[in-house]
DOVEXZA-260382 format. One line per 2 residues: number of its first residue (from 1); their letters; for each residue x, y, z of C-alpha. Coordinates in pm, 1 decimal. Layout:
N
NUM) a) X/Y/Z; ...
//
This chain:
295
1) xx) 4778.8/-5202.2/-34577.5; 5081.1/-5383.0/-34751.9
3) xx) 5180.5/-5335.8/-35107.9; 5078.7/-5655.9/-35334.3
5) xx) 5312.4/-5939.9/-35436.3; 5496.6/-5873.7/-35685.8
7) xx) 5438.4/-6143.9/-35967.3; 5788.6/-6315.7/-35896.8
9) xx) 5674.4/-6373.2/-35526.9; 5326.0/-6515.0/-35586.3
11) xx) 5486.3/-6787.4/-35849.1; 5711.0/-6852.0/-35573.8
13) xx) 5384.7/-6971.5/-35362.0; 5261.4/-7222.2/-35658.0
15) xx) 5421.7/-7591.5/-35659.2; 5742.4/-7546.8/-35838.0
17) xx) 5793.4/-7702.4/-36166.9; 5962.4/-8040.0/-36178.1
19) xx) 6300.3/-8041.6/-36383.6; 6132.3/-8328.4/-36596.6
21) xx) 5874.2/-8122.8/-36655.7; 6055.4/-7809.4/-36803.6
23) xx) 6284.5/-8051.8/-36997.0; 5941.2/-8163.8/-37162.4
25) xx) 5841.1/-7818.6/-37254.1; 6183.1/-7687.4/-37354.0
27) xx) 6219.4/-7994.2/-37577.6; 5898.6/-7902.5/-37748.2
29) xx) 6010.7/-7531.5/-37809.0; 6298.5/-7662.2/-37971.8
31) xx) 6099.7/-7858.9/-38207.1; 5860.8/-7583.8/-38264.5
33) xx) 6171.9/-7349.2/-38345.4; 6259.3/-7581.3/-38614.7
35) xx) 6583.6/-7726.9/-38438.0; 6719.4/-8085.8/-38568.4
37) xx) 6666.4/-8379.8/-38422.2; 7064.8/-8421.6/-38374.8
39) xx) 7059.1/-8068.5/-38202.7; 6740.6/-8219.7/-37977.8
41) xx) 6938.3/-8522.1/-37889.7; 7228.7/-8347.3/-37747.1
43) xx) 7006.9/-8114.5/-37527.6; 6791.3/-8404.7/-37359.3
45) xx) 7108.6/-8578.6/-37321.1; 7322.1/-8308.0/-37124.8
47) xx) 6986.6/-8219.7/-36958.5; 6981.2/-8610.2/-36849.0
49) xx) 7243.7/-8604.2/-36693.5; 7186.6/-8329.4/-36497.5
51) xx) 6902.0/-8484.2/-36364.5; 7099.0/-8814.9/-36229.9
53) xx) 7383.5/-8596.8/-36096.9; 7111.3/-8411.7/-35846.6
55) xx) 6980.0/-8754.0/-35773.0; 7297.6/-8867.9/-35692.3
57) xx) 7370.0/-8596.2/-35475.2; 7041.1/-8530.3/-35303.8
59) xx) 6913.0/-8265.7/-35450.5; 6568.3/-8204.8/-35523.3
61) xx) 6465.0/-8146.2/-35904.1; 6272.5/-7915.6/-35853.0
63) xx) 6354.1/-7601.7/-36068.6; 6330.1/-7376.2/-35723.5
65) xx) 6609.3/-7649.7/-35586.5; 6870.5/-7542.2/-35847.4
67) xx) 7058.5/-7238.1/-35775.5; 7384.8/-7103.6/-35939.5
69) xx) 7615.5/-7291.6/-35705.9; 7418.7/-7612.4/-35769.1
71) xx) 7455.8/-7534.0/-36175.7; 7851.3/-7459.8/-36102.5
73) xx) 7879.3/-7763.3/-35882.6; 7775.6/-7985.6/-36136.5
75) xx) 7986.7/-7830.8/-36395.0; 8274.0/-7932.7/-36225.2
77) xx) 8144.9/-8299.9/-36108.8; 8307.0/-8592.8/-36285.6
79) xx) 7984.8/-8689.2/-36421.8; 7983.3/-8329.3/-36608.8
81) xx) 8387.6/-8319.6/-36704.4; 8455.5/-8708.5/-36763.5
83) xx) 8306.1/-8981.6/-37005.3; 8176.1/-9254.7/-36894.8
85) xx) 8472.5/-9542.4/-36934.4; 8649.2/-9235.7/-36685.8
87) xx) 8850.9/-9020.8/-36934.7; 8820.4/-8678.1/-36910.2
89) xx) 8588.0/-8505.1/-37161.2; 8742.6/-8284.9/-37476.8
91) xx) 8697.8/-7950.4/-37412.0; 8423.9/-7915.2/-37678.0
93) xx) 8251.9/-8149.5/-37513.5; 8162.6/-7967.9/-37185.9
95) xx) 8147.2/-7666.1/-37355.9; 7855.8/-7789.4/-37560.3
97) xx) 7706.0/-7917.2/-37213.3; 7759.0/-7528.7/-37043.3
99) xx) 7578.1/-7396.1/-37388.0; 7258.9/-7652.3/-37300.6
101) xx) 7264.5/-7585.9/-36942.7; 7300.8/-7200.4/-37050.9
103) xx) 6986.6/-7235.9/-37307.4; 6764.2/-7423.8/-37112.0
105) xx) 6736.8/-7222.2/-36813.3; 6683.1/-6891.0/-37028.0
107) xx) 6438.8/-7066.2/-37141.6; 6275.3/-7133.6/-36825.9
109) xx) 6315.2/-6830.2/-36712.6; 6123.5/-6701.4/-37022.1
111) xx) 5872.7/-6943.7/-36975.1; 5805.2/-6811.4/-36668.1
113) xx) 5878.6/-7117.8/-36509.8; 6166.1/-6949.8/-36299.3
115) xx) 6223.8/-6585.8/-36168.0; 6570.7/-6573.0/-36282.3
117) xx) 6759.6/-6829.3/-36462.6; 7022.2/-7008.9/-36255.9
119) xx) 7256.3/-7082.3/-36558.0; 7318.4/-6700.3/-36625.2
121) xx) 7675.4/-6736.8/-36487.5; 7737.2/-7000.1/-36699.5
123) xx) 8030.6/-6926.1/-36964.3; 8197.8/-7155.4/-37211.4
125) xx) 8586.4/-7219.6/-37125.7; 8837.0/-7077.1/-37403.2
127) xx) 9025.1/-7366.7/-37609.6; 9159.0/-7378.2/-37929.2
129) xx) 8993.3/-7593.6/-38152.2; 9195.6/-7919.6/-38189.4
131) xx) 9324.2/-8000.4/-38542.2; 9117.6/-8287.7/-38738.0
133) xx) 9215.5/-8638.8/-38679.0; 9251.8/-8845.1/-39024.4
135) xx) 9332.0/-9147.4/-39081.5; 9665.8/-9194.1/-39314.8
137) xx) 9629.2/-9389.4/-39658.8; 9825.9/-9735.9/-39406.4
139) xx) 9581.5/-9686.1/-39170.6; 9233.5/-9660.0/-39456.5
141) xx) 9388.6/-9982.2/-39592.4; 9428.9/-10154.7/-39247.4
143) xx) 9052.5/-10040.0/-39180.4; 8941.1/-10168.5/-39489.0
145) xx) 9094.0/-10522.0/-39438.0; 8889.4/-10521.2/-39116.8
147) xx) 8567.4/-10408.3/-39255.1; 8576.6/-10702.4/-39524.8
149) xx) 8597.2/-10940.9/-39352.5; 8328.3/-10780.7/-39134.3
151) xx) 7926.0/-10816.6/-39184.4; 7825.8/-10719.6/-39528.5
153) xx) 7633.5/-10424.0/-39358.7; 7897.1/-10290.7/-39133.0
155) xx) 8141.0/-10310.2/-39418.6; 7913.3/-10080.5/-39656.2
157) xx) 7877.9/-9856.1/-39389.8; 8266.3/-9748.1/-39332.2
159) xx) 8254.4/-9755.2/-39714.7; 8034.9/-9515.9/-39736.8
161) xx) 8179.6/-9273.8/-39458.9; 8531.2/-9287.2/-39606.5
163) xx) 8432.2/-9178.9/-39967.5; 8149.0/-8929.1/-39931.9
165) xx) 8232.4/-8750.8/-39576.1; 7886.1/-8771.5/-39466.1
167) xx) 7836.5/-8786.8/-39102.3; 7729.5/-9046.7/-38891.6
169) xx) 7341.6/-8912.2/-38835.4; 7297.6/-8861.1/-39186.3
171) xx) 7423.3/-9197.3/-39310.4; 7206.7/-9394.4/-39124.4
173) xx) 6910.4/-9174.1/-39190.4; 6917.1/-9246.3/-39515.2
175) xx) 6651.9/-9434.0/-39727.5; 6685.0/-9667.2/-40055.4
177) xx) 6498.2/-9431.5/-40230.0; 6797.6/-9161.0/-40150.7
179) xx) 7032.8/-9320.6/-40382.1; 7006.0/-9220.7/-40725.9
181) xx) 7288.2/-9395.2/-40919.5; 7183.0/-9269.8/-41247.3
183) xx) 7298.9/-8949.0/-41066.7; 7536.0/-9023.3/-40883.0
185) xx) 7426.9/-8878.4/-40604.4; 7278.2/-8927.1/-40250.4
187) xx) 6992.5/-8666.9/-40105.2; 7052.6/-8619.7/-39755.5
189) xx) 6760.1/-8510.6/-39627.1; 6846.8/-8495.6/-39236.4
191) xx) 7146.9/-8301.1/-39272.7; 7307.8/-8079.2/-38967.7
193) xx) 7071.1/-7783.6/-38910.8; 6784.4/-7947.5/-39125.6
195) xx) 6987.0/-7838.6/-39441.6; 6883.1/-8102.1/-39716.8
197) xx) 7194.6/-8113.6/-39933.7; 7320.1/-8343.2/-40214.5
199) xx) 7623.6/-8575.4/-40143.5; 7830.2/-8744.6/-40435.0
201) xx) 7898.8/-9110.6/-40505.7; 8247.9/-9179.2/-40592.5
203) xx) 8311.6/-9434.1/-40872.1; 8496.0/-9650.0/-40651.6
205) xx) 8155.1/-9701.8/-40457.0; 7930.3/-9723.8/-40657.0
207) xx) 7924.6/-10049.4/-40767.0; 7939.6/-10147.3/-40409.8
209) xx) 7623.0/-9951.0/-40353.8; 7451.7/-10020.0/-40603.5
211) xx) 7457.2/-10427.5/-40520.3; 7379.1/-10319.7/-40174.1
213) xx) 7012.1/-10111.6/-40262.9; 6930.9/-10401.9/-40504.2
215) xx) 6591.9/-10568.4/-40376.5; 6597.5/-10339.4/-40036.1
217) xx) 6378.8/-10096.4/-39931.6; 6368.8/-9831.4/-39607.6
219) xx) 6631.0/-9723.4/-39393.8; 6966.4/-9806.9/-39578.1
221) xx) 7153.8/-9918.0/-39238.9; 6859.9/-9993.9/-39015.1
223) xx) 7093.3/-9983.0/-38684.4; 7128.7/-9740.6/-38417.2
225) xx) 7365.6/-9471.6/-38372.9; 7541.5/-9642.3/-38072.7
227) xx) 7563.5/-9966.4/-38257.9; 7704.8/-9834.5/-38538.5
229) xx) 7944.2/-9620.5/-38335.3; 8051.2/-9997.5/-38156.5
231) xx) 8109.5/-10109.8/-38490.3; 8351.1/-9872.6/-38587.1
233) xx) 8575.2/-9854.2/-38280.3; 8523.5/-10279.7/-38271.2
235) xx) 8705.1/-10238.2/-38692.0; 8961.5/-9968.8/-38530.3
237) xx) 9110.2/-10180.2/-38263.3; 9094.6/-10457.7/-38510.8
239) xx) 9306.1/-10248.0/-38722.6; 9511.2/-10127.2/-38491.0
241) xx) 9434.9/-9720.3/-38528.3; 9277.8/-9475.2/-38331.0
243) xx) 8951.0/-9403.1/-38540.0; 8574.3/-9286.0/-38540.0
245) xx) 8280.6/-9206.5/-38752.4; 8372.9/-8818.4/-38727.2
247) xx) 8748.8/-8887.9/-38791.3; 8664.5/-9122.3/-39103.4
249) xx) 8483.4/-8768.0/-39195.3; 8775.4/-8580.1/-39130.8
251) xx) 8956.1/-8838.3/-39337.4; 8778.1/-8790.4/-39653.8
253) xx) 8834.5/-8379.2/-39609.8; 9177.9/-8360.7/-39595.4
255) xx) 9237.0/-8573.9/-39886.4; 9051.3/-8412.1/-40075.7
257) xx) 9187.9/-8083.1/-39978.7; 9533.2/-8138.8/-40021.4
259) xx) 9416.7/-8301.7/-40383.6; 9220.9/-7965.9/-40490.4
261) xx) 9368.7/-7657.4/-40178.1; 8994.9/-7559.3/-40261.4
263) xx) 8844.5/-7493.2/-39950.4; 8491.0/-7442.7/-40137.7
265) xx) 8474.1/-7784.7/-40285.6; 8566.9/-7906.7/-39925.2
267) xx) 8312.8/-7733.6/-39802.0; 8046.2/-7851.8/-40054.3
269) xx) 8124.2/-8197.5/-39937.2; 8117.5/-8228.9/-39636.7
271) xx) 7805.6/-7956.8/-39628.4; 7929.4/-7684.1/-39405.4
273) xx) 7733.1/-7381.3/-39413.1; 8016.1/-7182.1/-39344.3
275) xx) 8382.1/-7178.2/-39489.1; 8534.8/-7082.6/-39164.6
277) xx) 8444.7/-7434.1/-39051.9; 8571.4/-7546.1/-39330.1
279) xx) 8858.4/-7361.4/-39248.4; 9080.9/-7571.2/-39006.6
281) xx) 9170.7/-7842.7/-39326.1; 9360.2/-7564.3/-39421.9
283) xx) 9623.9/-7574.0/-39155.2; 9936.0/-7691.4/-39287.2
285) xx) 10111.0/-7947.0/-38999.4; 10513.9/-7957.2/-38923.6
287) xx) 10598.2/-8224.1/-39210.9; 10366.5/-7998.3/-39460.6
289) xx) 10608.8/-7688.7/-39346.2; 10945.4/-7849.6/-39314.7
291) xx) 10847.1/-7959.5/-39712.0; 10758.7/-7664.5/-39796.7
293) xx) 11094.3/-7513.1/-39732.2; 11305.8/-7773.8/-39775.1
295) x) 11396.4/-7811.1/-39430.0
//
């Protein structure tokens, strides 16, 4: 008489589970861990694509269908290394999409849903961080032409990201009822990692702001992320500079860093949990060291 199936080989009998599927479930761990909705996003998006680079290729998507060679040929596809317009993807960029690929098969395969989990090869690639992009005080004013004589909306919204360093997500989550001039302040309450934090409202925007809350209520830019991202690389070319939401973000940290050389108050802006992020507006660049010498 033969020794019974292990457990492994009797789930092997049952249908296997559809890569939709498991994207379903994983998303709805995620949530129940507490993850952002920003942190979400990003997984269902690199998970996405995924799924239309098997259908492009012919492979099933089933979970049974995707082995380590299929998870290490896509890796290396142009759909996985390149962006969409063709240009090839910053290194931080596919090493985010190894980490999903990484997380979401050890999660199936504590789910049960596969024996062993197919992305356990998976590694991210060393790189060194790139240094910030910000803008210089010629290109903020070029910008700034651009945005007024843009839509009253658009406008307030590159206002906004130049003088309090919030990030894209979190400036166009925001309500009326966020602002408090009195205060001076904004309450970010979908901040990176579910962190509510406190932003501050310069003087030079507040006036600005406070006509633009007058007689509104709900969602202070009611656009979507992608439209707003159009907007800003539409004011950029304008301009003439290379530009985006996160380097207008950058933008506001280094001036304020080489205005204080506190790292902390950097850090409170732009709402870092950690220094060591913080850390990189503290690298001086060749002009900053020739200067500094007198070279």
């Amino acid at each position: 008489m033969g020794r019974p199936a292990s457990p492994s080989k009797l789930q092997s009998k049952e249908a296997a589970m559809h890569l939709n599927d498991a994207i379903a479930a994983f998303q709805l761990q995620l949530e129940a861990d507490g993850r952002s909705i920003h942190t979400r996003k990003q997984y269902a998006r690199h998970l996405r694509l995924l799924g239309s680079w098997l259908a492009a290729n012919g492979i099933p998507a089933e979970l049974d269908a995707i082995t380590t060679a299929v998870i290490a040929q896509f890796l290396v596809s142009d759909q996985a290394r390149k962006t969409a317009e063709g240009a090839a993807k910053l290194a931080t960029s596919t090493n985010a999409l190894r980490t999903s690929v990484r997380c979401f098969f050890q999660f199936c395969e504590l789910a049960g849903y596969v024996a062993r989990s197919p992305g356990m090869l998976v590694r991210r690639a060393r790189c060194g961080e790139p240094p910030p992009r910000a803008l210089s005080d010629a290109e903020v004013a070029r910008l700034l032409a651009v945005a007024a004589r843009s839509e009253a909306r658009d406008e307030m919204l590159v206002r906004m990201l130049l003088a309090t360093g919030l990030r894209l997500g979190e400036a166009l989550a925001l309500e009326v009822g966020d602002v408090d001039l009195g205060r001076g302040v904004i309450s970010v309450r979908r901040a990176k990692g579910d962190r509510p934090r406190v932003a501050y409202v310069p003087q030079e925007l507040g006036a600005r702001l406070a006509e633009w809350v007058r007689d509104r209520e709900g969602r202070l830019f009611p656009i979507s992320s992608r439209h707003a991202q159009r907007v800003i690389e539409r004011m950029a070319r304008e301009a003439e500079v290379t530009a985006s939401a996160h380097c207008l973000r950058h933008t506001v940290a280094t001036r304020i860093y080489a205005r204080t050389g506190d790292l902390g108050v950097v850090q409170r802006v732009l709402g870092h949990a950690s220094v060591a992020t913080t850390q990189r507006y503290a690298r001086c660049d060749e002009g900053a060291v020739r200067a500094a010498i007198g070279a």
